[in-house]
N, C-alpha and C positions, 0 to 999 in steps of 0.2 A: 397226917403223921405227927406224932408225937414230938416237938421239939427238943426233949430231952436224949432222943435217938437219933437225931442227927446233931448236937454237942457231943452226945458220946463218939461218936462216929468221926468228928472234926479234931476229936481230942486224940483219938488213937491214929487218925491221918497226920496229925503233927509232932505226935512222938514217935513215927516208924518212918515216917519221911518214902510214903511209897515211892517209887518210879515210875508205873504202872498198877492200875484198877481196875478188875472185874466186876461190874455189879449184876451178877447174872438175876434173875426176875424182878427186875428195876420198876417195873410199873411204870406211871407215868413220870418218875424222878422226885415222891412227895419226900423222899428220904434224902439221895442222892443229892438233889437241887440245892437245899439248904447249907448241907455239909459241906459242897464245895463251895459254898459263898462266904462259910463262914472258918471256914481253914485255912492257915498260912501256907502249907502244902500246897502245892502245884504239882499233880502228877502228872511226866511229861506224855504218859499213855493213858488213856480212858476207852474202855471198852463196854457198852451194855450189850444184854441180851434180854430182850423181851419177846414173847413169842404170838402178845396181843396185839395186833398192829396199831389201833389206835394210843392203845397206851406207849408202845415204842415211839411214836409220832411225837406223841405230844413230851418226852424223856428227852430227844433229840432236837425238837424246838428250844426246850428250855435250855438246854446245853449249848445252842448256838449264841447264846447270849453270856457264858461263862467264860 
């Protein structure tokens, strides 16, 4: 994933201050994963849907680490 879409993506997480995230076809979190490491934002709800299992697997490994 392009690192300049998940800065964008970090930028518009810390000027709207979610609550709550859906990242519905998250893949393995190449987008997702970055953005929340690299945002001030902490939102207190995170929800994916992935409908590949392995790719949900490995979105929710990397998230147990965030």
């Amino acid at each position: 994933m392009c690192p300049a879409v998940s800065a964008a993506l970090a930028g518009l997480y810390d000027e709207h201050q979610p609550g709550a995230v859906l990242a519905v076809g998250c893949g393995g979190g190449a987008a997702l994963l970055p953005t929340l490491q690299t945002t001030r934002c902490r939102p207190a709800r995170l929800d994916v849907v992935e409908p590949f299992e392995p790719l949900l697997q490995a979105a929710t490994s990397g998230l147990r680490h965030w």
